[in-house]
C-alpha positions in Angstrom: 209.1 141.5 102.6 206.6 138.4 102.8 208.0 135.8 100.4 209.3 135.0 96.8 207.7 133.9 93.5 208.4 134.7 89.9 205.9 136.1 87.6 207.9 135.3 84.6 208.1 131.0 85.4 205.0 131.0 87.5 202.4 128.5 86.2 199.1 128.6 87.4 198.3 124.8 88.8 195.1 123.2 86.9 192.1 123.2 89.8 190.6 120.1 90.5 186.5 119.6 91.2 187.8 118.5 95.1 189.5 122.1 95.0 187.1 124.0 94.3 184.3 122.1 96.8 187.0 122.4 99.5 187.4 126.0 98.6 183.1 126.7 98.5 182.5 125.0 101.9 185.8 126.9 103.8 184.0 130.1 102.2 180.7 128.6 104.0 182.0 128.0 107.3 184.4 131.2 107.4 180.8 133.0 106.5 178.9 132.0 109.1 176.3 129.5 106.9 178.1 126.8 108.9 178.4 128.1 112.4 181.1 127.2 114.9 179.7 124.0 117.1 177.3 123.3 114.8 177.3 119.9 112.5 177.8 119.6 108.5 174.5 118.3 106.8 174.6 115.0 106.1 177.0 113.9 103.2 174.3 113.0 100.6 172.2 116.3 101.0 175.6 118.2 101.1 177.2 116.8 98.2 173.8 117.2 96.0 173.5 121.0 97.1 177.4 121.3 95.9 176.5 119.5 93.1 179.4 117.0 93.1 180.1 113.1 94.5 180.1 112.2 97.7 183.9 110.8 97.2 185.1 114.2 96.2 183.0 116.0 99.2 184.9 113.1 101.4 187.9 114.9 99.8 187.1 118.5 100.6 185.9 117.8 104.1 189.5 115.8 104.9 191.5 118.6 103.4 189.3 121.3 106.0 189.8 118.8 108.9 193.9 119.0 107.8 193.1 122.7 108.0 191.6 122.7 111.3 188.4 123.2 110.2 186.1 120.7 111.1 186.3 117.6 113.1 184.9 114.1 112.0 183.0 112.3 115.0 182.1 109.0 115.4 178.1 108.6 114.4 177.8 112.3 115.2 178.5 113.6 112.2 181.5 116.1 111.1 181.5 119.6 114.0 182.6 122.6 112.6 185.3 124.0 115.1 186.8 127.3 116.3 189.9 128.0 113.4 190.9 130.4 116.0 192.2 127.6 118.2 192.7 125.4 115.7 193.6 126.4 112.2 197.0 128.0 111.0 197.9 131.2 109.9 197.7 130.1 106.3 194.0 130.8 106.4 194.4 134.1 106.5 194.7 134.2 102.7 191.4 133.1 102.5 189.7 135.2 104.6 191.2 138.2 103.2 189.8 136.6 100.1 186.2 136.4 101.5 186.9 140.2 102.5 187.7 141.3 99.2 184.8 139.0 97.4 182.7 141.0 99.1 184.0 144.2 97.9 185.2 145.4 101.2 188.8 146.5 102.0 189.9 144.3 105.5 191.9 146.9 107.1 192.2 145.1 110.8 193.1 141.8 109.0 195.7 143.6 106.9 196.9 145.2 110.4 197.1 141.8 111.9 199.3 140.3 108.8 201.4 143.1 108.5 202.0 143.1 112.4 203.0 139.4 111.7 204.8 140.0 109.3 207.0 142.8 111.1 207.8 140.5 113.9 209.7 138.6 111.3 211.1 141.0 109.2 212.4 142.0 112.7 214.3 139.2 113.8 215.5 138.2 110.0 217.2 141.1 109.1 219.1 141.3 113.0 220.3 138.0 111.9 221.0 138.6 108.2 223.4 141.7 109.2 225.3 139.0 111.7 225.5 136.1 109.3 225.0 137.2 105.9 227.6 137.2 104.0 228.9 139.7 101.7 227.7 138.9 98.2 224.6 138.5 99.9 224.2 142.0 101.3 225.5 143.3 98.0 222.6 141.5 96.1 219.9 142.9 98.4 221.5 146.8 97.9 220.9 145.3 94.1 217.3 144.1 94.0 215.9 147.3 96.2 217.9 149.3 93.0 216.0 147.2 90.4 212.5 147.0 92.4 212.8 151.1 92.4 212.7 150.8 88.6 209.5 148.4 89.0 207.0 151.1 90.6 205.0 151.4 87.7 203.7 148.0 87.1 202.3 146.5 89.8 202.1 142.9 89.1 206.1 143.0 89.0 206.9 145.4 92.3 204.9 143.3 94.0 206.9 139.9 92.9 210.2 141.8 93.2 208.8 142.5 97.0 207.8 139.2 97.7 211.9 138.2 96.4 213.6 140.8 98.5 212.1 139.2 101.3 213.3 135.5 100.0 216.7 136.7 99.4 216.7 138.6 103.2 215.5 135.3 105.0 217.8 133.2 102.9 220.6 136.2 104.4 219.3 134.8 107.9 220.7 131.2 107.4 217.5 130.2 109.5 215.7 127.2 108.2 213.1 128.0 110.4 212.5 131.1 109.4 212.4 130.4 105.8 209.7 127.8 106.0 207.7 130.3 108.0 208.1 133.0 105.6 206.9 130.5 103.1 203.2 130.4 104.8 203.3 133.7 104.6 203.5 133.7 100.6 200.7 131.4 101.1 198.8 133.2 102.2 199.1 136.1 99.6 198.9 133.9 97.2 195.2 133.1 98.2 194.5 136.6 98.3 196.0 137.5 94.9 193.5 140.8 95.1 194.9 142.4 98.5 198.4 142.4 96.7 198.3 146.0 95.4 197.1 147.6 98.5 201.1 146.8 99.1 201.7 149.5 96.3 199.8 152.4 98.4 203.1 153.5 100.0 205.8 151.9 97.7 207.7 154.9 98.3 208.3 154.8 101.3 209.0 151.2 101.2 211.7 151.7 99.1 213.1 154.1 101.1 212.3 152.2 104.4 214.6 149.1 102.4 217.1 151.5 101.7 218.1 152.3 105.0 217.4 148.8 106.4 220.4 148.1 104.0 222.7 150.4 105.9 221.4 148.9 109.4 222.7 145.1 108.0 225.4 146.4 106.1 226.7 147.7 109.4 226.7 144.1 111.1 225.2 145.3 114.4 222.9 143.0 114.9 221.4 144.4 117.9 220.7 147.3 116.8 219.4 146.3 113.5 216.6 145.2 115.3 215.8 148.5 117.3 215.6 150.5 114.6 214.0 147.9 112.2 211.3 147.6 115.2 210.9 151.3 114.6 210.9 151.9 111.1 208.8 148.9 110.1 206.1 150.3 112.4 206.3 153.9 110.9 206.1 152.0 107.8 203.3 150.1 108.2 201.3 152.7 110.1 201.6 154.8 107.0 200.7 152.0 104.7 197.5 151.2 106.6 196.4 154.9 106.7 196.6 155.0 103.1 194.8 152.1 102.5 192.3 153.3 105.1 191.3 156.5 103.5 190.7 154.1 100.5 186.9 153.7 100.1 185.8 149.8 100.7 183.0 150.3 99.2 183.9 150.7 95.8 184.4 147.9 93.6 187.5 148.7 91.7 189.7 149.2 95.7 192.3 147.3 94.9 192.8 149.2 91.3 193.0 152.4 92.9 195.8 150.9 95.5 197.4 149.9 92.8 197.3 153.4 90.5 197.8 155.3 94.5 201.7 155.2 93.7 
């Protein structure tokens, strides 16, 4: 429950050279080469060891300073800051990416997003059983049925998952919410390998959606949201034991998520 795209009309955008610098110096300071406090090199020795023009590391460094990232400073230089305190959750997607290029499985990260991720589930489906209407509650019973039928391939459980969750915040009639929900997808989407570790428990999922159904169905919106509290957190402290006694180590980790179910 996290977001929607479509696998089927998806197009991949083309990357530019000033996405992929911008992507190779986040990696650098997320890493550690560029620690917090400390000052970029200079833009001509940092453009030739990225091998690319100083215009297009200009680009890359006003993109991380967007981001939260760094800081420009007048005949300083540009500081590396603290994204802790000043970037957005969207950068979790790539340091669940950094995780994963290493070959290691970030369990406490995944904790963190999926605990995020209940506190919204939480509050959108308390308001989707008050305000959703009718055809929309009958279209979520709908999608869980057809996402059941979706267990076996992975890419397309996991896009029906991130729809189910469109479709319940659109149910919410928050606008709020929804462009929250969509940083959220963000974030996935920069992680594209973490994505079957969601398929370690799909099971239960499905079953955890199913009776989430009957809470909004019933309209009691209060307590929806005690018992989606509950659930949810069974749920997810299931999921993250699986994916736990998963072995980060190995290289193929997010294959074997995927083949778990």
């Amino acid at each position: 429950m996290i977001g929607d795209t479509n696998s089927k009309t998806r197009v991949k955008p083309r990357r530019s050279v000033a996405d992929d610098t911008t992507d190779r110096l986040r990696r650098a300071i997320l890493d550690g080469q560029y620690p917090v406090g400390s000052l970029l090199p200079p833009e001509r020795g940092l453009s030739e060891s990225f091998g690319v023009s100083r215009l297009t590391l200009r680009s890359a460094i006003a993109r991380l300073q967007t981001e939260g990232l760094v800081r420009p400073q007048q005949g300083a230089g540009t500081r590396v800051l603290d994204y802790r305190a000043s970037a957005g959750v969207d950068l979790l997607g790539d340091m669940l990416g950094l995780s994963l290029s290493r070959g290691t499985l970030p369990a406490e990260l995944l904790a963190d997003l999926l605990e995020l991720r209940r506190m919204l589930a939480v509050e959108v489906l308390g308001l989707a059983a008050e305000r959703g209407s009718v055809e929309e509650h009958r279209a979520l019973r709908e999608h869980v049925a057809h996402q059941r039928t979706l267990v076996g391939d992975a890419e397309a459980y996991v896009e029906a998952d991130l729809k189910m969750a469109r479709m319940l915040v659109r149910a919410s009639h928050n606008v709020a919410l929804r462009l929250l929900s969509n940083s959220l997808v963000r974030v996935l989407n920069a992680a594209p390998s973490l994505a079957p570790a969601f398929l370690v428990n799909a099971d239960g999922t499905l079953r955890a959606y199913t009776r989430l159904l009957d809470l909004v169905e019933s309209r009691d919106g209060a307590r929806v949201r005690v018992e989606a509290r509950r659930l949810l957190e069974q749920l997810d402290a299931d999921t993250l034991e699986r994916v736990r006694a998963l072995s980060p180590e190995s290289p193929a980790v997010m294959e074997q998520a995927g083949e778990s179910t």
